[in-house]
C-alpha positions as CSV (number, residue, x, y, z in Angstrom):
1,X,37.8,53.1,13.7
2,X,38.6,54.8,17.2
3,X,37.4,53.2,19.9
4,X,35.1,55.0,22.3
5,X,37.2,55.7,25.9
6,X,35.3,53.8,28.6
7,X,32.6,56.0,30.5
8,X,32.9,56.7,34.1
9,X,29.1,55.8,35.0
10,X,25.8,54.6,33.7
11,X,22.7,55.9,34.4
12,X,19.6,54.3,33.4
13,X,16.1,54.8,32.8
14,X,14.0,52.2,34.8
15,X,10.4,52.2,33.9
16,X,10.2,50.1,30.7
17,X,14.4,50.3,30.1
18,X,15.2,47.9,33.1
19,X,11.6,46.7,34.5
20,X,8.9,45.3,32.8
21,X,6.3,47.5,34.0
22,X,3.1,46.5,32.3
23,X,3.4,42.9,33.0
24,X,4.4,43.5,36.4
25,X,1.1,46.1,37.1
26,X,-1.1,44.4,35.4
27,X,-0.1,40.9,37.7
28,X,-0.9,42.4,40.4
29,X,-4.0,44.1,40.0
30,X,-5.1,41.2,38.7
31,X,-4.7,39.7,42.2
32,X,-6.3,43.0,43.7
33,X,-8.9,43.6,40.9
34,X,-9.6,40.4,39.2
35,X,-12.9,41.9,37.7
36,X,-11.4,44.3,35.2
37,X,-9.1,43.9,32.5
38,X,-5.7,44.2,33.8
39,X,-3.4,45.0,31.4
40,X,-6.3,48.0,30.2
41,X,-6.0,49.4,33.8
42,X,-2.1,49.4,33.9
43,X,-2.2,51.1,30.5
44,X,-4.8,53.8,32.1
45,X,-2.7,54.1,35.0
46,X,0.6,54.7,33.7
47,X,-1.2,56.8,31.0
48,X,-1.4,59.2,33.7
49,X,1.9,58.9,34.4
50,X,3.2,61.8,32.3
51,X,0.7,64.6,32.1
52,X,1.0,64.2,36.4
53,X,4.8,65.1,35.6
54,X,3.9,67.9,33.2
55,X,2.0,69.8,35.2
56,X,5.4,69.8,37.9
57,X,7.6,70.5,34.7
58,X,5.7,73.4,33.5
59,X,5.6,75.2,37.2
60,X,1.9,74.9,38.1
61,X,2.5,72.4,40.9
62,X,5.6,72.3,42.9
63,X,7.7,69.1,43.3
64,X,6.2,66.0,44.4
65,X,7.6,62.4,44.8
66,X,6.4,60.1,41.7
67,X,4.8,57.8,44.8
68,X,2.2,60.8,45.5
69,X,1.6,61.0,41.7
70,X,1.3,57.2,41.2
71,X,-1.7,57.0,44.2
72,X,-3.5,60.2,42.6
73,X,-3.4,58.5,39.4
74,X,-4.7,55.4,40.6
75,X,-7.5,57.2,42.3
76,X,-8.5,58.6,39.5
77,X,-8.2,55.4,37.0
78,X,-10.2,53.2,40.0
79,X,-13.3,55.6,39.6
80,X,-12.8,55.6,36.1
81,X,-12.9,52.0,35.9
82,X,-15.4,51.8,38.4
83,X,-14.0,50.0,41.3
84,X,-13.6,50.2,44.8
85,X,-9.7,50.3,46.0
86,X,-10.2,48.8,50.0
87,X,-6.3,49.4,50.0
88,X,-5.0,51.8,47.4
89,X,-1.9,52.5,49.0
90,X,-1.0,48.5,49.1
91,X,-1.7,48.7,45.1
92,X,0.1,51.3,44.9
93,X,3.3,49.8,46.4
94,X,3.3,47.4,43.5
95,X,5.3,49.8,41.5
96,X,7.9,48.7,43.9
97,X,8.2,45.2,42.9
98,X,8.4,45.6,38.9
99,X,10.3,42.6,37.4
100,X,13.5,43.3,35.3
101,X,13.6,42.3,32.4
102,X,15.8,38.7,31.4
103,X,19.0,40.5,30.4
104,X,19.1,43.8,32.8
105,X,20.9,41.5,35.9
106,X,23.8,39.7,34.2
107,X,23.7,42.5,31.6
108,X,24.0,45.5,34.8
109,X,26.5,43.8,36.9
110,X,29.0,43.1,34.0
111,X,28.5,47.0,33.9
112,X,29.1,47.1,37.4
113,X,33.0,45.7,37.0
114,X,33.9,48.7,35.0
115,X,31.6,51.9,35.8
116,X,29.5,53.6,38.2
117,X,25.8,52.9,37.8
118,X,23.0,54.2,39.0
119,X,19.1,54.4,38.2
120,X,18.4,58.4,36.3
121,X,14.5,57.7,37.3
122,X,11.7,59.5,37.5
123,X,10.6,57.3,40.7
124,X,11.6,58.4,44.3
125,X,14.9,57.7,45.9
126,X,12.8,55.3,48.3
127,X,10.7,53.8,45.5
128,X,14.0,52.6,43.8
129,X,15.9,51.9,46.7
130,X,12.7,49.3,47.7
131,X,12.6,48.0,43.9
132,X,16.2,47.3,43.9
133,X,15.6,45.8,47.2
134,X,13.1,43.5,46.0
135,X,14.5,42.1,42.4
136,X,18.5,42.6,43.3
137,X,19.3,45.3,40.9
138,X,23.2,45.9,42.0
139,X,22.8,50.2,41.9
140,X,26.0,52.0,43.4
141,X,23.9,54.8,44.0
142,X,20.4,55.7,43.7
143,X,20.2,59.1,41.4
144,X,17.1,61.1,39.2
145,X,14.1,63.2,40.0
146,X,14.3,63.7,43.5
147,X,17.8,65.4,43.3
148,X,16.8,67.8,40.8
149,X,12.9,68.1,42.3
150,X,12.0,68.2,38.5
151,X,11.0,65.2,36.4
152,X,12.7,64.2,33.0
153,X,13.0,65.2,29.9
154,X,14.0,68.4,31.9
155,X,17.8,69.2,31.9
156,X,18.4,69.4,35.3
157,X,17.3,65.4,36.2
158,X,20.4,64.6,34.1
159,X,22.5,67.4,35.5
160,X,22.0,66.4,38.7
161,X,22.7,62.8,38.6
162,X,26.2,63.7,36.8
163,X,26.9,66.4,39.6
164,X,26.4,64.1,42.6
165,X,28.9,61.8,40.6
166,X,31.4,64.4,40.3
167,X,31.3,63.5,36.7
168,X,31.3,65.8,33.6
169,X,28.1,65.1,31.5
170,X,30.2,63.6,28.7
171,X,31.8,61.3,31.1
172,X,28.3,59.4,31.8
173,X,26.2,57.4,29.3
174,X,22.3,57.7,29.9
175,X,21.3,54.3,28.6
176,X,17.7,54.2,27.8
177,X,14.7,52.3,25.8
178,X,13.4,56.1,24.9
179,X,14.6,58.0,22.2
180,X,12.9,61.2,23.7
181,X,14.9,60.2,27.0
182,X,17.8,60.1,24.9
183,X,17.3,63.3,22.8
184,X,17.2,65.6,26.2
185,X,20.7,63.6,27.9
186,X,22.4,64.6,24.9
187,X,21.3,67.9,24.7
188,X,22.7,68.1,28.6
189,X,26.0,66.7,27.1
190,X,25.6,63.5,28.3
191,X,26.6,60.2,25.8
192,X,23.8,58.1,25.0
193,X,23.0,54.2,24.7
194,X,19.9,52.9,23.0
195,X,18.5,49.4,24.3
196,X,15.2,48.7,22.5
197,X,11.7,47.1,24.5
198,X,9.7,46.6,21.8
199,X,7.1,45.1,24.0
200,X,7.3,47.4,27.1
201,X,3.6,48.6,25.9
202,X,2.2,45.4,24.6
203,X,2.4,43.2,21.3
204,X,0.7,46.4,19.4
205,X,3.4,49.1,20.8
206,X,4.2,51.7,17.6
207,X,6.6,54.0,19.6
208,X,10.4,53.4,20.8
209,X,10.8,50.5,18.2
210,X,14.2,51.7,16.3
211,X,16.7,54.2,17.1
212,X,15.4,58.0,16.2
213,X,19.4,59.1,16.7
214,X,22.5,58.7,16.3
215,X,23.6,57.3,19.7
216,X,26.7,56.8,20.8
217,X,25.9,53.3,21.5
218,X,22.9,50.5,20.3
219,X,22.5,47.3,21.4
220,X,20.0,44.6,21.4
221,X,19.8,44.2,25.2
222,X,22.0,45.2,28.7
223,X,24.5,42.1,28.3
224,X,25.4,43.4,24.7
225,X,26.1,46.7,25.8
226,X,28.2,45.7,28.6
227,X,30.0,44.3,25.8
228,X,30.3,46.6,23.6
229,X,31.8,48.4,26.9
């Protein structure tokens, strides 16, 4: 069997791929909101989380940073939970601080030795930069939404990141815990590695538990794939 040539760069998903985000939500509104049920008010929140970016995607709102979305969203989930936020912004921030998951460290700076990586996010450039910051993700650049002012699954997120690389798609693997994430790199030409978080929604999660593709890469968890690399 023919081994795969070596790809130039990496780009990863974050949210859920590389950070825990549920657990690391639902800590700290705990610590903000201890009378409600945390983990059902990080669910609500992020459960906003993609029909914000929709509306961007489909044209009716114009391009705004993922930090904007996250503080309407929580706005709207505080009232419907029925709480007071005295500091919404400082709960907001929290999505800064999301804890990796045990492998993504060792497993992203074996990476490191031999490619380019960088974050393909739909967070802000400054929202990453700050997380990596925080939990010592080792990122040699800081790519996604904010370059292409669109949000994934659209083509151009991918594009973009490649293009500031001065890669060709098929020289950069998006590595992902999505298969829908997956799905739309490959149809920008870009190689694909599945690494599965079959708890990134809970203990009762249904979605995102097997590979739905043939990827060009699956692996159990980030030091694996650097492996298998």
């Amino acid at each position: 069997m023919q081994k795969k040539p070596a790809p130039q760069a990496l780009i990863f998903d974050v949210f859920g791929t590389c950070v825990d985000w549920r657990r690391s939500i639902a800590q700290t509104v705990t610590e903000v909101l201890p009378e409600v049920d945390a983990f059902a008010f990080a669910d609500a929140w992020r459960g906003e989380y993609d029909p914000a970016m929709a509306r961007i995607r489909a044209g009716n709102r114009g391009y705004v940073a993922l930090d904007v979305l996250h503080l309407e969203n929580l706005l709207r989930v505080a009232e419907q939970f029925g709480v007071t936020l005295e500091d919404a912004e400082s709960l907001n921030s929290a999505w800064e601080r999301l804890m990796p998951w045990p492998d993504v460290l060792p497993g992203l700076e074996k990476m490191a030795e031999t490619a380019l990586i960088a974050p393909c996010s739909n967070g802000s450039i400054a929202l990453m930069a700050r997380m990596a910051r925080h939990v010592g993700l080792p990122w040699h650049a800081i790519l996604g939404a904010e370059l292409a002012q669109n949000y994934k699954p659209h083509p151009s997120v991918y594009l973009a990141s490649c293009a500031a690389l001065q890669l060709d798609p098929s020289e950069v693997v998006m590595v992902a815990a999505h298969n829908g994430d997956l799905h739309a790199a490959r149809g920008a030409g870009l190689a694909t590695a599945f690494v599965p978080r079959p708890v990134e929604h809970g203990p009762k999660q249904t979605t995102d538990l097997h590979a739905e593709g043939d990827w060009d890469y699956l692996a159990p968890d980030f030091v694996a794939l650097a492996e298998m690399l």
